[in-house]
N, C-alpha and C positions, 0 to 999 in steps of 0.2 A: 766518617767511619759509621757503618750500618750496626744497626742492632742486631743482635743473634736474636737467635727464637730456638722452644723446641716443647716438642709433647711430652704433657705428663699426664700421668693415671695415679690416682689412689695418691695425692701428695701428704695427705695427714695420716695413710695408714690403718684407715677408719674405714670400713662399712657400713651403709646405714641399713634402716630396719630393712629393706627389700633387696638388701645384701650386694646393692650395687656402689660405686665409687663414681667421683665426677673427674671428666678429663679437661684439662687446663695447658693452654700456651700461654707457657715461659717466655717473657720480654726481658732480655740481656741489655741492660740501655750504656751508653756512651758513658755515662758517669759513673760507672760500677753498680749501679744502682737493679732491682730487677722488678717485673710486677708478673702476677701470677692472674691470664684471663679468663674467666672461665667459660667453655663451652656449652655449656646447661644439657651436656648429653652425660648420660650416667650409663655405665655397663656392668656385666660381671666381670670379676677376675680373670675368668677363662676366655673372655672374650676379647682382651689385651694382649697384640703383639707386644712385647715392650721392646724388640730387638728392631722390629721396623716400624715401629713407634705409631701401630696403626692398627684398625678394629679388623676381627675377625669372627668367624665363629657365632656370628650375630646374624639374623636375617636380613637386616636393614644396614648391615656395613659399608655398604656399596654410597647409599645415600649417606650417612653419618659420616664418613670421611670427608667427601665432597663437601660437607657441612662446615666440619673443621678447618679444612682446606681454605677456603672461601673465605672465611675470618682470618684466617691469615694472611690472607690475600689482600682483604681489605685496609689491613693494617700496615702492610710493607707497599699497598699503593699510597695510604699516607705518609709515609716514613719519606717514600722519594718524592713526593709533591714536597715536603719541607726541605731536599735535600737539594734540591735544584734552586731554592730559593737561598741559600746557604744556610737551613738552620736545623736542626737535630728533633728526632724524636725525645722528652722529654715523658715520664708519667703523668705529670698532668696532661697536657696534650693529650696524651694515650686516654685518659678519661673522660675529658672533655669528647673526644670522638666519640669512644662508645656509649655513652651517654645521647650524644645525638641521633647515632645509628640505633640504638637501642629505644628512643622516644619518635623515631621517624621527623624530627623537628630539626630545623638547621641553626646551627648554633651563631645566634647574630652577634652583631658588632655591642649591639648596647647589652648583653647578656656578659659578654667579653668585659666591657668597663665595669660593670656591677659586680661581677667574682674578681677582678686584679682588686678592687679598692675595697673589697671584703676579704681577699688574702693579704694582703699589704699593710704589717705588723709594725713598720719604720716608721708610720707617721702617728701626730696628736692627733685626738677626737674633733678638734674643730679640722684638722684638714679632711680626717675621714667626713665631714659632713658640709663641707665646701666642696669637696669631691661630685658628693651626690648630691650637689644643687647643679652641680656644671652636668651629671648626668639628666638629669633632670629638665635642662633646658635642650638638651643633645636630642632627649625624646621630643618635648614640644615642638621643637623644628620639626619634627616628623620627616629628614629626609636622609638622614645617616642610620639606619637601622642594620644593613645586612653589608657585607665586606664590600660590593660591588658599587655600593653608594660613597665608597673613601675616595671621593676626588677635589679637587681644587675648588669644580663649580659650587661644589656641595658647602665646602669649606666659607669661600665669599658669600654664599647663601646665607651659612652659620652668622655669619658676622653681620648683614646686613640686616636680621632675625633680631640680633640682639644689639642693634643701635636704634631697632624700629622700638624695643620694647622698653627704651628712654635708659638704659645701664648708662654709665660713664663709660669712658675708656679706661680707667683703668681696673672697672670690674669685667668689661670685655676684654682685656690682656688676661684676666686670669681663665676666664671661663676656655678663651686657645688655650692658655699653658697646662689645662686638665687635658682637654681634648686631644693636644699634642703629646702629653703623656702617654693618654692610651693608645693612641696609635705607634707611639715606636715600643712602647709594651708587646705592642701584637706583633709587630714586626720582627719582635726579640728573639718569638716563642711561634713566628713561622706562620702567623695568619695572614700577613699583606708582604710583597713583597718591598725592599728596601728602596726598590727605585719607582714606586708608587704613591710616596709618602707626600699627600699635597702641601706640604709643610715646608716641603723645601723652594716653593715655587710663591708661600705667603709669608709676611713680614709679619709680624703680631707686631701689633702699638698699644704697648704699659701704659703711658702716659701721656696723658694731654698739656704737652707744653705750654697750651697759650691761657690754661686753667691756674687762678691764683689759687693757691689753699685756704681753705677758711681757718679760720682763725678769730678770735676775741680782742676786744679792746684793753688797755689798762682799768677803764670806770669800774667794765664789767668784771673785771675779774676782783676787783673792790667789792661791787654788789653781791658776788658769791661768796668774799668771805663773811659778809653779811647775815647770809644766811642760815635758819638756825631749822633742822628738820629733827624730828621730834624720835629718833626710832635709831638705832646703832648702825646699821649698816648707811645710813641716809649721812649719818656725820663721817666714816669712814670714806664714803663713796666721793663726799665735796673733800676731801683730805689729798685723796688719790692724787683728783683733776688737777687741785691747784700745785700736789705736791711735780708733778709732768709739767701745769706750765712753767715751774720755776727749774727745773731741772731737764726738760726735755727728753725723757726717760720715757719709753715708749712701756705700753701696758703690760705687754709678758714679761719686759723687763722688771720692772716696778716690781711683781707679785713675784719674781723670782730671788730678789735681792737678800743679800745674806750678811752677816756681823764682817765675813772675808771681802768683803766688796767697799768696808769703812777704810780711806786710809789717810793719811798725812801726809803731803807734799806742800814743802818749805812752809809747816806749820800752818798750810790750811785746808781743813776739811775736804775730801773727794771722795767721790765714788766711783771705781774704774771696775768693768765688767767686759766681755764678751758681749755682744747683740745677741739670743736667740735666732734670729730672724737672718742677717747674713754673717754671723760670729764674728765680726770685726771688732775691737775691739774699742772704747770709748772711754774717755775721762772726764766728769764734771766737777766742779766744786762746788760744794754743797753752801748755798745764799742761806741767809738769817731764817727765812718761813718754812722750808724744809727739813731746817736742824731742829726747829721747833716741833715738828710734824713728826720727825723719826723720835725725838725725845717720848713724844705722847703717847705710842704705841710700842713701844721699848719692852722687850721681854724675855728675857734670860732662857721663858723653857720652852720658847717658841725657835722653828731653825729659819725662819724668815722674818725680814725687817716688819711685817706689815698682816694682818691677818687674811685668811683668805674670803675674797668674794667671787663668787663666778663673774664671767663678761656681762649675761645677760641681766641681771641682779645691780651691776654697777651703771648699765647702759641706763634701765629704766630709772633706777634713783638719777640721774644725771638729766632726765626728763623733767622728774621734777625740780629740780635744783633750777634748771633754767626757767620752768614758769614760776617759781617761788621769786627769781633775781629781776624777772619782768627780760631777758632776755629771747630774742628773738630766733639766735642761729642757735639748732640744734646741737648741743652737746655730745662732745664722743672724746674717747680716748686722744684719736690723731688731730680735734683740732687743740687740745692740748698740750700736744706737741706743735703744731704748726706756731701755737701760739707763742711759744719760750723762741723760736727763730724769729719771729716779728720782731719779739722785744729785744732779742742780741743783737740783729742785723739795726732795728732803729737807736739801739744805742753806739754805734758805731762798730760792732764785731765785725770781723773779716770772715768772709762765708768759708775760709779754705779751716778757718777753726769751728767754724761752727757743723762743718763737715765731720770734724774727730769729734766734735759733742756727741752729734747725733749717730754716730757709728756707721755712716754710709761707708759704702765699698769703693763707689762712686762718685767723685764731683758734680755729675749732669744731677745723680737727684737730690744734691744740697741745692744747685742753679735753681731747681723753682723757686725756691723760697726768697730769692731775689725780687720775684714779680710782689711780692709781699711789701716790699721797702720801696719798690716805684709805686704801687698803687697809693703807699701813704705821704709818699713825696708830692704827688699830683694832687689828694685831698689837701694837703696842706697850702699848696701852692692856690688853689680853690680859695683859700680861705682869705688868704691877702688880697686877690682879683676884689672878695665880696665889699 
């Protein structure tokens, strides 16, 4: 369904100081919606057909119409460039164009990702700026800038960009699943057409199968408790870590935990929550060092178990915790989690439960965590050889 359109003169009713009005085409959009363009030609009253909705009585009518005309010309040839591709003139759209036409500048592909992920209101602050790191690399590539460059070769280029720039795989699965965003974004809203989309013809790889998760030993997680750092956030921060490896409660979770999330099953301690992350849903039991840790920070006028720290504030303290413990593997949120499945899988846990622990959606991404139980069956087997 095509948009209406139609001229107007004087829409406010208002004359300005040189006693002329501006004349504007009326966009009628598909959504009931309308936008009002303006033609930056201003006249007098007496110089407005309104009946045939066009100048007269002017010396330069002749031209000023054609002027009008032509704009809207230009506008219903965008309307049907979208309309062939099966997608609708929208007001944004309609501003995005005149904006281009108006700067003489052609509205590229990376201008496209940088205003969808600065209008896009649905997501947290770390996605909006995970967002604009995948834009970010989009540009360094230097080969996806303008619509014409959206193809497959481009695409494997992308990827081979950023295995050259040492990423893991599964930071390359995310930097596709931005880039693949925005392209079926634009697709949405009629900037690429739908059977263009080099996306359908590439597989993204999340994960490196043949990659163990890191993770910590029993000693060391001994040697962390050990540790005594001199400053509030430093003692909350080693609290967090060990309070994840005993509980496998990954970090949004953790900071989001609430008094509703305590509960009792057959008289023992659990905490059962929704994941943030794929909203599955998960149940643990809460072991002796955790009950200990939620008792510490206990606080009636607080509406979370735990105070709050930012990522970056907990990351760094966790820097030092680990030169403080003399440990080597960098410390973070997930190998805290990796860690609590070593110690369930080596103490005999079935990964089909250690699945509902961890709130996966999915079996395959409990399955790495297997390669965690063979690597320590093989050291051990190491050890009798010696």
């Amino acid at each position: 369904m095509k948009a209406r359109y139609s001229y107007i003169y004087n829409r406010k009713n208002k004359l300005n100081k040189q006693g002329t009005a501006l004349i504007q085409i009326c966009v009628y959009f598909k959504s009931r919606q309308r936008a009002y363009i303006s033609t930056g030609i201003y006249i007098r009253p007496e110089e407005w057909n309104d009946k045939d909705k066009c100048i007269c009585k002017n010396p330069n009518s002749i031209k000023m119409n054609h002027q009008i005309r032509s704009l809207r010309n230009r506008i219903e040839d965008k309307e049907m460039e979208l309309l062939d591709r099966g997608a609708c003139l929208s007001p944004q759209i309609l501003e995005e164009f005149l904006l281009i036409k108006q700067s003489g500048n052609r509205y590229d592909f990376i201008q496209f990702c940088e205003n969808y992920n600065k209008k896009d209101n649905s997501v947290t602050v770390g996605t909006y700026k995970a967002r604009n790191t995948g834009i970010a690399n989009i540009k360094k590539h230097n080969k996806m800038r303008v619509w014409a460059d959206i193809n497959l070769k481009n695409i494997v280029g992308f990827d081979n960009y950023l295995h050259k720039q040492g990423y893991k795989i599964a930071t390359i699965g995310k930097q596709h699943s931005y880039l693949k965003l925005f392209i079926n974004a634009a697709i949405k809203e009629g900037y690429l057409n739908p059977h263009e989309n080099p996306y359908m013809h590439f597989k993204i790889c999340k994960k490196d199968h043949s990659e163990v998760p890191r993770y910590i030993k029993p000693e060391e997680i001994e040697k962390i408790k050990a540790v005594a750092l001199p400053y509030e956030t430093g003692e909350l921060s080693k609290d967090l870590f060990l309070f994840s490896c005993y509980t496998g409660i990954a970090y949004s979770d953790v900071m989001t935990l609430t008094q509703e999330n305590l509960l009792e099953i057959n008289n023992r301690p659990v905490i059962k929550k929704k994941r943030q992350k794929t909203k599955e849903e998960f149940i643990v039991p809460i072991l002796l060092l955790p009950q200990h840790i939620l008792k510490k920070y206990k606080d009636n006028e607080r509406e979370t178990l735990f105070p709050s720290i930012s990522n970056q504030k907990y990351n760094k303290n966790l820097k030092r915790i680990a030169d403080a413990a003399g440990i080597k593997e960098k410390l973070t949120t997930h190998v805290a989690r990796h860690t609590f499945a070593s110690i369930f899988l080596n103490s005999g846990g079935r990964i089909e439960t250690l699945q509902r622990i961890l709130g996966h959606a999915d079996i395959n991404s409990t399955q790495v965590y297997a390669k965690i139980f063979d690597e320590t069956v093989l050291n051990e087997m190491d050890l009798i050889e010696k």
